[in-house]
N, C-alpha and C positions, 0 to 999 in steps of 0.2 A: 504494500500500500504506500500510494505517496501522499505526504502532505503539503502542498503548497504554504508555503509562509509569507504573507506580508505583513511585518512586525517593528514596531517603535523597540530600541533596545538602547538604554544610556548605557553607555562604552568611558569608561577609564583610562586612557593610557596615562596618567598623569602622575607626573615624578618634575623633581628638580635635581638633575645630577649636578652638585658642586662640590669642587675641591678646594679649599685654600692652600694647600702647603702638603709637602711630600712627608709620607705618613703619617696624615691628619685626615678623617671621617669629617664631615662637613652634613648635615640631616639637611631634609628637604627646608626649602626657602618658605618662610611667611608667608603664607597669605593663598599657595597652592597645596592641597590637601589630595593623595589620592584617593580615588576615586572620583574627581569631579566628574558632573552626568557631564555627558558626550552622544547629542542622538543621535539614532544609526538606524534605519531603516532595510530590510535584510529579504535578497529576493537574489537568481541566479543571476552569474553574468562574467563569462571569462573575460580576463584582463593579464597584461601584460606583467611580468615581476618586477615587483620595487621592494625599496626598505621603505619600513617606518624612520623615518629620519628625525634627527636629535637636532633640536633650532639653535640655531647662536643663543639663546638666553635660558638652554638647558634644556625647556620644556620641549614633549616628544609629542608629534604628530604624527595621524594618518598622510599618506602618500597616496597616490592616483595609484590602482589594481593591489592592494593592499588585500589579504584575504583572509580568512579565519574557519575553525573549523564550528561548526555550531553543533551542539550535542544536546540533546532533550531526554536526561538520564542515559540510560542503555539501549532507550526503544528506536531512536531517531538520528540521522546526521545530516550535514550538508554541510557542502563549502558555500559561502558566503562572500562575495567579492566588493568592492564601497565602489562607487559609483562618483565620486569626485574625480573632476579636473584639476585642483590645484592641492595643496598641501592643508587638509584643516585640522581641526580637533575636534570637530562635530564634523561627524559624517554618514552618510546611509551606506548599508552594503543590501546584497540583494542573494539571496539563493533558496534554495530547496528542499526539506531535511526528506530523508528517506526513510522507511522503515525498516530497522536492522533484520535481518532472515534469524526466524525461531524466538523475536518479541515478543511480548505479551502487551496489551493494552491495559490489562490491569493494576491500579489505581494510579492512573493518569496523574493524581492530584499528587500523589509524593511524590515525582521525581521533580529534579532539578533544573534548570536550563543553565550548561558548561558554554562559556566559549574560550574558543586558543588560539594563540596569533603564534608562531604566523602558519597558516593553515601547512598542513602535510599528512595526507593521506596515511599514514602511520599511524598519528593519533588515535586514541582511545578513548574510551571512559564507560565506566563501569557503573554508574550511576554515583557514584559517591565520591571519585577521584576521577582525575586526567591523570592518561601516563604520555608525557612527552620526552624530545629526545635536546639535551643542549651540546651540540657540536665539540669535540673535543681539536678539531680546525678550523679554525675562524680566520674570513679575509678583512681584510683591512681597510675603513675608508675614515681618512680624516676626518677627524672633530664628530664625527656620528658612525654608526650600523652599516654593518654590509647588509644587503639584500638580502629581503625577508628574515630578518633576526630579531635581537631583543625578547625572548619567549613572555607572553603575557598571558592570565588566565583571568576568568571572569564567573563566576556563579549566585546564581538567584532562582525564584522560584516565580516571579514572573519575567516577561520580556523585558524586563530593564536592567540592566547589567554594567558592570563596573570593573577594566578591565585593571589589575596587577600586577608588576611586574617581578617575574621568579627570580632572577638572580640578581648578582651585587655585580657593577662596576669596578675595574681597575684600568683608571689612565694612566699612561704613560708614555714619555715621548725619549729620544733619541739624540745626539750629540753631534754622530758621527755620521758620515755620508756614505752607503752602498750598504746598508743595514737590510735585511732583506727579510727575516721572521724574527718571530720572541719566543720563545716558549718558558709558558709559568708554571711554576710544581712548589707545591709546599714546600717544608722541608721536611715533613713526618710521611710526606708521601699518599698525601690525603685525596679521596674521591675529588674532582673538581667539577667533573662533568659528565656526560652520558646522558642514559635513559631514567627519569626521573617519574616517580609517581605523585602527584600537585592534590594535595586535600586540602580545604577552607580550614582555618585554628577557628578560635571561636567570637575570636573581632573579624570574622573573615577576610583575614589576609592568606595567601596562600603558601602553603610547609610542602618542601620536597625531601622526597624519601628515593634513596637511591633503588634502581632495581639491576643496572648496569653498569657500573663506575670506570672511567679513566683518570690516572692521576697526574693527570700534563693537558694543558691547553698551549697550542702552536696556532700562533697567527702569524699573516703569512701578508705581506707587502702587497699591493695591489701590481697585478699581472705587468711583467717585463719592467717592475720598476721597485724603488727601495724606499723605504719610510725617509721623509721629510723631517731632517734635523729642524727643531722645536716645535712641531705639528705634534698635537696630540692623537692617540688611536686608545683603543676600549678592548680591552679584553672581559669578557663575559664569561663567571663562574658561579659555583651553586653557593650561597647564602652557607658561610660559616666561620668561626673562628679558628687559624693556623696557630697554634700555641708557638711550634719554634717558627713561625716566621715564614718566609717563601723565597725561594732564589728563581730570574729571570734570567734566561739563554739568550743572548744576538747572538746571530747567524750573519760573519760577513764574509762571502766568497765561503769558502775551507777553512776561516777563521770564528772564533769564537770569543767573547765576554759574558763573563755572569757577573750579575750584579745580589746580592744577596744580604737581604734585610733579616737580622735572628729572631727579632723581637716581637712577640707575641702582634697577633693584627687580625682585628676582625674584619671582614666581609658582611656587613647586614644588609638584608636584600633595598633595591633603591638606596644605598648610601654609597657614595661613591669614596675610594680609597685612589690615590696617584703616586706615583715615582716621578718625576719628572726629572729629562736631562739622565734618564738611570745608567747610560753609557760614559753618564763625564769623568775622564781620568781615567777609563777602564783600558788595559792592553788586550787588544783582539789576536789571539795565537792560534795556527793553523794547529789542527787532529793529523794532517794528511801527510806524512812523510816523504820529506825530498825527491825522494828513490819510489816515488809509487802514485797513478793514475786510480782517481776511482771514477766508476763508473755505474750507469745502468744500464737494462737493453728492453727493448721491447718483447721478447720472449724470455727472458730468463735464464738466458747463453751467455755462453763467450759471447764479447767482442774480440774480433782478432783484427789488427791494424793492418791496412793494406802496404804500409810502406814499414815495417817494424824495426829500420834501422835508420830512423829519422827521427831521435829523441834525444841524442847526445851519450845515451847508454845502450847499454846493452838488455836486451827481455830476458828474464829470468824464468818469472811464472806467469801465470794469466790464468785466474780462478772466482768463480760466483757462486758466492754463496751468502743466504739469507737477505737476497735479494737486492744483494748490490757487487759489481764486479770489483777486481781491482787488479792490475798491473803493475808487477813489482820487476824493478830495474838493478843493475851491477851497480848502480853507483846515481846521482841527483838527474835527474831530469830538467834538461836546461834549454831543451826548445820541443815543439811539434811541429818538428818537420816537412816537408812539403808532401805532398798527399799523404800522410802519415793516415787519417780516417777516411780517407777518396771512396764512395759507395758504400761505407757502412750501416747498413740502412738502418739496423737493431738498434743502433745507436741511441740512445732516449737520454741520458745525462751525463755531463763527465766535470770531473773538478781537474782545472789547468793548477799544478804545484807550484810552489811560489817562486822557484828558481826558474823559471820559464822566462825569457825574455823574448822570444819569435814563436809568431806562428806561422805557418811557411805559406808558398801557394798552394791553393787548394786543397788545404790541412784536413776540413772539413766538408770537401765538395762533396753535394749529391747525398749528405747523411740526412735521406726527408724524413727521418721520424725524431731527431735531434728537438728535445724541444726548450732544454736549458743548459747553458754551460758558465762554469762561473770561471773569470780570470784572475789572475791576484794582481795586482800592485806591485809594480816592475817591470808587468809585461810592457815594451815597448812597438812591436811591429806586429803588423797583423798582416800578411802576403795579400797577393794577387787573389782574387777569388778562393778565398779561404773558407767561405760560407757561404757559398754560392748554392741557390737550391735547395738551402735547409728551407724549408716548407715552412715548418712547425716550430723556428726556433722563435720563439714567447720572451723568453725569459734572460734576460745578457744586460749587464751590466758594464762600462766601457772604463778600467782604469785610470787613473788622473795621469801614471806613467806614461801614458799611450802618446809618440809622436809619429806617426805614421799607419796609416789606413791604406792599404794597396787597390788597386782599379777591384773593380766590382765583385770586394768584400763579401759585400749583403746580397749579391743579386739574387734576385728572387726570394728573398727572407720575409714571404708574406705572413706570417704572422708577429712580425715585429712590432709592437704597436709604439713605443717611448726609447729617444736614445739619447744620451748626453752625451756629447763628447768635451772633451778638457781642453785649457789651453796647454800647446805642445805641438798640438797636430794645426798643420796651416793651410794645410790644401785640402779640401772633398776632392776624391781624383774620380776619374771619370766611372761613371756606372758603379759607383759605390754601393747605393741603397737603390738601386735601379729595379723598379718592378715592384718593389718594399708597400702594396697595394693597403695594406692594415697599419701602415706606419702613421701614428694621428698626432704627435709630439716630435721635436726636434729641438733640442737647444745645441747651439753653435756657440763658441770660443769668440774673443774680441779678435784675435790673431787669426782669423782666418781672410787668407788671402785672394783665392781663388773657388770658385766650384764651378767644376771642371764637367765636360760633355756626358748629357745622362747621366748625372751626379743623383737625382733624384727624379729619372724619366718615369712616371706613371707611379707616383707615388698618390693616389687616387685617393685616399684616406685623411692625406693632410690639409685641414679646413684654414693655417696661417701658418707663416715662418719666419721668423728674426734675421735679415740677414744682416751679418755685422757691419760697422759702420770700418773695418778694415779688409771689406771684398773689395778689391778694385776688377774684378773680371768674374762675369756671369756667361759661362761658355754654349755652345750648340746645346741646344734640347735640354739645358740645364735641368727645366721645369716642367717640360711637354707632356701634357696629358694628368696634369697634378690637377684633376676635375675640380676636386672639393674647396681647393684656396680660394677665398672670398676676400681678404685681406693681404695685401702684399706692398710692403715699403723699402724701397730700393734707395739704398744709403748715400749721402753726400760723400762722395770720396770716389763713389763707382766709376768707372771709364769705359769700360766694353762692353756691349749685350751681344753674346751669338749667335745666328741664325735660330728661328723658333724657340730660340729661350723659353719664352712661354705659353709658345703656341696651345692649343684647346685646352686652358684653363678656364673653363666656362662659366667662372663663377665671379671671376674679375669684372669689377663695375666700375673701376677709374685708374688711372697710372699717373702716378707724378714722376716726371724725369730729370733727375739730378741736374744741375748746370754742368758738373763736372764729368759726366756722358761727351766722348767724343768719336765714338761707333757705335752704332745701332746694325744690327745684321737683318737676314730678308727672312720675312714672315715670322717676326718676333712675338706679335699677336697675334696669328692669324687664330683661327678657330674660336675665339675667346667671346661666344656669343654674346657675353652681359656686358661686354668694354663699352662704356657707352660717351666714354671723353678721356681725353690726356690734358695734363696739364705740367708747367715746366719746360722746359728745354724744350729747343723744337717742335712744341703747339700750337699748332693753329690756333688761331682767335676764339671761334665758333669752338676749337676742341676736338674736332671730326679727326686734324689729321694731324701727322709725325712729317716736319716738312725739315728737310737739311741741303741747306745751299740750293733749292727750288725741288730738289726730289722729294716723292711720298714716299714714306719706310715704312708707315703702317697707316693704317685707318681702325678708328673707332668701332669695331664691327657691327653693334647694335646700334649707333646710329646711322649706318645707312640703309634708310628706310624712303621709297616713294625716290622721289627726282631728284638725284644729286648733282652739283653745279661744283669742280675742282675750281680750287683756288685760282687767281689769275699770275699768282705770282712763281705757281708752279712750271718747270722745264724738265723734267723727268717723272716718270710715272714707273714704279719701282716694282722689281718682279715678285711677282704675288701679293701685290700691294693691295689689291681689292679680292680676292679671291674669296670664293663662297658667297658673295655679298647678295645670299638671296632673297635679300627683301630688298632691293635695289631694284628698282621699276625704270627709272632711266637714266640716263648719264650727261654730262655734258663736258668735254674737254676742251679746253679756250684751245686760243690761238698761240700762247707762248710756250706750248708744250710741243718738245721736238724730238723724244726717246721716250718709246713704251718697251717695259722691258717683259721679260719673258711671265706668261702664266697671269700677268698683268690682270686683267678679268676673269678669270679662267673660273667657272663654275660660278658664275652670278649668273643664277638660274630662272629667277624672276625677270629679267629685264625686259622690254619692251619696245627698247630703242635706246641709240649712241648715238649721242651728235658729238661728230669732231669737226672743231673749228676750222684748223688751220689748213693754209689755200696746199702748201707744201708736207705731202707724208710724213706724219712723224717715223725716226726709225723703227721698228716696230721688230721683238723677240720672237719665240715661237709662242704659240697658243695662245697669244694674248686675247683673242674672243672664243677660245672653243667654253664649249659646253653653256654659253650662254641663250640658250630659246631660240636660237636663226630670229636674234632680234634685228633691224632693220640700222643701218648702218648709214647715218647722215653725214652727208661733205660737202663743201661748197661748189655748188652747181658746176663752176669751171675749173674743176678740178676730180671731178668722177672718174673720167678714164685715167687718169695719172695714178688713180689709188689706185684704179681695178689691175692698174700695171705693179704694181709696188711690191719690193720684198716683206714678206707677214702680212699685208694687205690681201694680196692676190686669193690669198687662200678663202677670201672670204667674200670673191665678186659679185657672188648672187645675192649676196644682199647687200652691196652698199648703191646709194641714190641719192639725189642730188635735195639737198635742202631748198625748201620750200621758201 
């Protein structure tokens, strides 16, 4: 049997997490109380995953697809999803309860109505408890909750409901830079997390009872990147007091710090405890011996290195066991040599030892199941296509040692999504991050000087990028195809743009061009359907166009729309100057224009009609009218058969005719 539910239910999420001071409890603030009603109205409706998010001023709100499980004792369930566009504290959700198979309907009137945030099909309840699960790996997102977290519980005996939150807070922030997880453990080794069973005490707050325990909570840097030295993050544990106190793990690279408080430290649920800064002073010392590679695999095998005399030692053993590999060597490992991993496909993790200063050409080509590798601090060079076609590598952190990045590194590293790189390195060389399609972050070095051809061709992912104000050269294709950039500021100092730098960046809606610009290459904008003005250096008045010494170098793509009229003061007309410009209905080319260069129109598909002025041919490239509609090709009356004679004219006699 189903029951449709449309039901008023006030909902609780209400806490104030505050900390004053590192190992000091701070109780909720004045004046908010939990349990405040929160109305919520509860009907079906899938939605998309979000966290409950924690506001600048502590207080925790519903998020848009926010969902809960809803329980009506033992007899009933349903996921419940809210139904808000923006972030409230009053919100309606909307779902369905079911009736559980081998129910009984009888007496309705004792049971309870449970709800659990955040909704998972797992969940329980037995009429008198919730058994939920609290993650014993937690990801990490500044200042609040990863997605769908926070565990809350609510129970009543009609639809109005006040939801709780099960566990305690510990904030804690970081020092040092490439910080990548924490993991917290008492010091007595005490349950922290697991599968929990949630019964109401008798001021109905809600008491967990373990029924699964883990004694370590590992939270883990948000994907392909490292906790932000002085940003806070939230480790969520079960409501207890640690009599000796609790020690916290950093994880940097192969290296480690614990930071480790003895002193007795409660946990009460909603009261937040912090560390703050818990890495300051701390020495991070690698586990991973000189003389030995570890590793993971995707089956559970050997890895065997295609080049295994490219390491500066000699192989010894190569053994896995308990699910992790490891390569023991004669003596330190002081590079990975040039296709040292070439098609190692099993490849899934490796820790680079700290003696490593190179990583060769294509150390790591073609290893597409690779999905983290961590380097240390030293490494200086990373070869030619060393990580070419890792597919899946997520997870890389770039040393501050690093003064050289070799040509197309990254190619094809589409799952890369965040990279730093350091000052040291001065050149992006060519096809670095090329194809780098998931890459959505970039920070760049003040000392960078150049980025170099296909540096970052079809990095598709990146919506802006800094480029420093010590680029003096933006080379071929530097940018081409990078859809997503909407914002792009090209530094005072710049001097060269190369051919299609930025060609179909379609997202570009203005360019300012440095004064200090003293080349511009052909079809620099081309494709960049949203350009709709330049401004700066060599623009036009109007903004339509890129004029240098009377030549067009580029035009505004979105602005040519309906009948364009070229400058008068224009004498060149630049190859592929106008190209694609298919909302261009008609054209008009004065009289002071005396070279059209190649491709010049070529696919302004819209067009309708060309009128060129002058009595005398301009010189005319190849293609400069194909693919344009057999539009009708205007010229001054006493001068038709001299065009229809003309080199690049000729090609196009059937339709040119004398102006009117």
């Amino acid at each position: 049997m189903k029951n449709s539910i449309v039901c008023l239910m006030t909902l609780g999420m209400a806490l104030l997490w505050a900390c004053s001071g590192i190992e000091q409890e701070t109780p909720l603030s004045e004046g908010f109380q939990e349990g405040t009603e929160l109305t919520v109205r509860a009907t079906l409706a899938d939605g998309a995953d979000t966290r409950t998010v924690l506001r600048p001023d502590k207080s925790i709100f519903w998020t848009p697809g926010d969902a809960i499980n809803l329980f009506y004792g033992d007899l009933s369930s349903g996921k419940f999803t809210t139904d808000i566009t923006e972030p409230k504290q009053v919100t309606n959700f909307v779902g369905t309860l079911t009736t559980a198979t081998g129910s009984s309907e009888a007496g309705l009137g004792a049971r309870k109505f449970w709800g659990v945030y955040p909704y998972n099909e797992e969940n329980t309840c037995d009429g008198s408890s919730v058994t939920i699960t609290l993650p014993a790996v937690q990801n990490a997102v500044t200042e609040t909750f990863a997605d769908n977290f926070n565990p809350s519980v609510a129970m009543a005996s009609g639809l109005d409901l006040a939801f709780y939150n099960v566990c305690a807070p510990f904030y804690f922030s970081v020092t040092q830079e490439n910080v990548t997880s924490a993991t917290f453990k008492g010091n007595k080794n005490e349950i922290l997390a697991g599968k929990v069973k949630v019964k109401m005490d008798t001021d109905g707050y809600p008491v967990a009872t373990v029924v699964e325990g883990e004694t370590s909570i590992t939270i883990n840097a948000p994907a392909g990147d490292s906790f932000v030295p002085g940003a806070k993050y939230i480790i969520l544990l079960l409501p207890q007091t640690l009599s000796a106190g609790y020690t916290v793990s950093f994880k940097q690279g192969a290296a480690q710090a614990e930071c480790v408080v003895s002193t007795s430290s409660e946990f009460a649920r909603s009261k937040g405890r912090q560390k703050l800064e818990a890495d300051k002073d701390l020495k991070y010392v690698s586990s991973q011996p000189e003389n030995a590679i570890y590793y993971t695999s995707t089956d559970g095998a050997v890895v065997t290195p295609y080049a295994p005399e490219n390491f500066g030692a000699t192989i010894v053993s190569n053994e896995y066991t308990n699910g992790q590999g490891v390569i023991t060597f004669s003596g330190p490992v002081t590079k990975i040599g040039k296709s040292a991993f070439d098609g190692c496909s099993t490849l899934a993790s490796i820790y680079v030892p700290e003696k490593v200063s190179n990583i060769g050409d294509e150390a790591f080509l073609r290893c597409t199941n690779l999905t983290e590798i961590v380097l240390p601090e030293g490494l200086l060079t990373i070869g030619v296509s060393s990580f070419s076609n890792c597919s899946k590598l997520s997870n890389m952190i770039l040393p501050r040692s690093l003064s050289s990045i070799g040509n197309y590194a990254f190619n094809n590293c589409s799952s890369l999504k965040n990279i730093t790189i350091y000052e040291g390195v001065t050149l992006i060389r060519r096809g670095t991050f090329n194809g780098c399609t998931g890459l959505t972050k970039v920070s760049l070095p003040d000392c960078i000087t150049k980025i170099d051809i296909s540096a970052f061709f079809k990095c598709s992912g990146m919506t802006s990028i800094n480029i420093p104000t010590s680029v003096t050269n933006i080379e071929t294709n530097a940018f081409t195809n990078c859809s997503s950039i909407t914002e792009l500021t090209l530094p005072q100092g710049l001097k060269s743009i190369g051919d299609q730098a930025f060609s179909n960046c379609k997202k570009i809606v203005s360019m300012a061009i440095p004064d200090s610009v003293n080349n511009i290459g052909e079809a620099v904008f081309g494709g960049c359907t949203s350009l709709q003005s330049f401004s700066g250096k060599y623009a036009s008045s109007d903004g339509k166009f890129l004029v240098n010494s009377g030549r067009i170098i580029a035009v505004a793509l979105a602005s040519m729309q309906g009948s364009i009229t070229i400058p008068s003061n224009v004498t060149t007309i630049g190859a592929s100057a106008f190209r694609s410009c298919s909302a261009m209905t008609a054209v008009t080319i004065p009289e002071s224009v005396t070279s059209i260069e190649d491709d010049a129109f070529y696919n302004c598909s819209g067009l309708k009609s060309v009128t060129v002025l002058p009595k005398t041919p301009p010189t005319a490239g190849e293609s400069i009218l194909t693919q344009t509609n057999n539009a009708p090709i205007y010229v001054p009356s006493a001068s038709v058969t001299t065009y229809k004679a003309a080199n690049g004219w000729s090609n196009y006699s059937g339709r040119i005719f004398a102006i009117q």
